[in-house]
N, C-alpha and C positions, 0 to 999 in steps of 0.2 A: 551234411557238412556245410553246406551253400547258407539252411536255413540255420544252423545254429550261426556262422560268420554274419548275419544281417542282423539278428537278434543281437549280436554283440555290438554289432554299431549301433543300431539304434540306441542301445542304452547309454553308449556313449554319447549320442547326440542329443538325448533329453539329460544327462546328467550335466552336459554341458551350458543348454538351455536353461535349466535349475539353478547353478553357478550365474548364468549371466543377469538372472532376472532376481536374482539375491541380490548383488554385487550395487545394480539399477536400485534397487529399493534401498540399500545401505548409505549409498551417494545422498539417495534425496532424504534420506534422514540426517544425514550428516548437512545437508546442507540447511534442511529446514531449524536444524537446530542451531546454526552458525549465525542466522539471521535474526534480525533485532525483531519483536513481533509487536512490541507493545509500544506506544508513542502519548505523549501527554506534553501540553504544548507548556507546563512549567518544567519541562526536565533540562531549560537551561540555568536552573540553580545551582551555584557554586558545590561538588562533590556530584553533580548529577549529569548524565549525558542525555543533550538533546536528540541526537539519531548520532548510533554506535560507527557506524560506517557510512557517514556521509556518500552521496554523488553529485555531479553537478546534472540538472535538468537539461534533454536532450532537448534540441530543437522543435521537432515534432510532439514532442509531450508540454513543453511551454506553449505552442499553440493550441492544444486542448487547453490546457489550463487559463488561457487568457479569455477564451471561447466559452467558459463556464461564468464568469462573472457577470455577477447579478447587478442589478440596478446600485444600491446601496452603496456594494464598493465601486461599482464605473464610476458611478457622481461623485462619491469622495477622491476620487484617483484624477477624475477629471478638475474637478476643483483645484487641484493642487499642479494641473497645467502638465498632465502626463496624458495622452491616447494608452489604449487599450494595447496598440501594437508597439506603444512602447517601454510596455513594463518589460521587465529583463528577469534572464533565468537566476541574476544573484536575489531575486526575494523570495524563492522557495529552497527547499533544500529535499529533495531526495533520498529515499531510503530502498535499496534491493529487495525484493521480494520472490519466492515462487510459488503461485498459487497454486499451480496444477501441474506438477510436478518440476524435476530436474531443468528441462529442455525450453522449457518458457518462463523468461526474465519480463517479470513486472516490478511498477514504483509502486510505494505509496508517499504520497508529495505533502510536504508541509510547509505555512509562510515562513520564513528563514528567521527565526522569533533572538535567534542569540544576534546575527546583528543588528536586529531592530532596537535591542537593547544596548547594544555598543555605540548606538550612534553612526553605522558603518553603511546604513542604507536612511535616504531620503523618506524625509515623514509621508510621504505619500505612499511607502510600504507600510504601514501602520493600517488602511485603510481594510487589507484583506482579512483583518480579528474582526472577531466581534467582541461581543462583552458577555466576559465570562468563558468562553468559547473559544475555538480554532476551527478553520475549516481544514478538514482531508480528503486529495483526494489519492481515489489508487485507482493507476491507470494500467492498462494490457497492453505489450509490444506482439506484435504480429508481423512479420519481415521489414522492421522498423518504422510500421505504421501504429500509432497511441490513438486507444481508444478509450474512454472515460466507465468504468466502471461501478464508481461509486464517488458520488461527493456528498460527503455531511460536515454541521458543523454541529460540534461536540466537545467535552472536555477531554476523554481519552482513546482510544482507538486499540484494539487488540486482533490478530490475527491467530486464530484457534487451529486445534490440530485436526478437529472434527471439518469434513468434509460432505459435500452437496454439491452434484451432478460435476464432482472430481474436484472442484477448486475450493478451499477451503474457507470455513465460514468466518465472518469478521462482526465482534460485538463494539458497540460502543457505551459510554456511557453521558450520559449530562447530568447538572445535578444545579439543584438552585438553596436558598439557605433551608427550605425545609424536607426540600423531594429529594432522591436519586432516581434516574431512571436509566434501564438499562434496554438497550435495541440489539438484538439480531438479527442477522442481516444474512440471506445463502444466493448463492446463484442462480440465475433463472437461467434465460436463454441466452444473454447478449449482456444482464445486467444483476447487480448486486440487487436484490429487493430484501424489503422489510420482512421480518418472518416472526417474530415476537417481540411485544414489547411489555415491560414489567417495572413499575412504580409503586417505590417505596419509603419510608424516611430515612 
């Protein structure tokens, strides 16, 4: 009697575990499909959204992001009579992401390109384009500490459902008037790395 009553809880303790770990996997389907995956720095064309759910760039994630810039744009930013510490979080624009599952909210960050074309920011945010190109980056929050995961600059950026060492892989692509080329990108330890590249016309 003792061992059929234990048998009976058990099973209800794994049918409940089963419930709960459905329920967890449902969430982050629902959420993964709620979020914008794809990004393309012309999608501020009239009929077309630039990032579907805007954020403004946290403190800590604009300090990486200032921390990334290369020569090219310092001296153009500098030339135009701005330090490094004093670009501001309106010239990027933020997009929610979750790589690796429900519980961990990451960005992937883009220069803020619809006001750069309004007029709404100073020409010296101009300087973070390049030509033909955008840079992206996607950063990982960790108890509100941003860590840089991946910066390229590219024409589109896509966040896939296939997964590597849990967090999911992200292709991009660039393309000039006769090539396309397409880069994949999976997680390693700490960092996004290259994992195939393929050129075509």
């Amino acid at each position: 009697m003792i061992l059929r009553k234990l048998l009976v809880q058990l099973m209800v303790i794994v049918a409940t575990l089963l419930v709960s770990e459905a329920d967890t996997q449902k969430l982050a389907s629902e959420q993964e499909r709620s979020e914008q995956t794809k990004f393309a720095p012309d999608a501020w064309r009239p009929g077309r959204q630039f990032v579907e759910n805007p954020v403004e760039v946290p403190a800590g994630a604009l300090q990486v992001l200032r921390d990334t810039l290369s020569r090219g744009p310092l001296n153009c930013i500098k030339g135009h009579g701005t330090t490094p510490d004093q670009v501001p979080a309106s010239w990027f624009v933020g997009s929610v992401i979750h790589l690796d599952g429900p519980e961990e909210v990451d960005l992937i960050v883009q220069p803020n390109i619809p006001k750069m074309i309004a007029r709404e920011l100073p020409l010296a945010a101009s300087c973070l384009l390049g030509a033909n190109v955008s840079p992206f980056w996607v950063l990982r929050s960790i108890g509100g500490r941003y860590s840089l995961l991946l910066e390229t600059y590219v024409l589109t950026l896509g966040v896939l459902d296939s997964r590597t060492n849990a967090y999911r892989d992200i292709q991009t692509i660039s393309s000039t008037a006769v090539t396309r080329t397409t880069f994949l990108y999976k997680m390693d330890v700490a960092q996004y790395q290259l994992a195939e590249k393929k050129t075509g016309p």
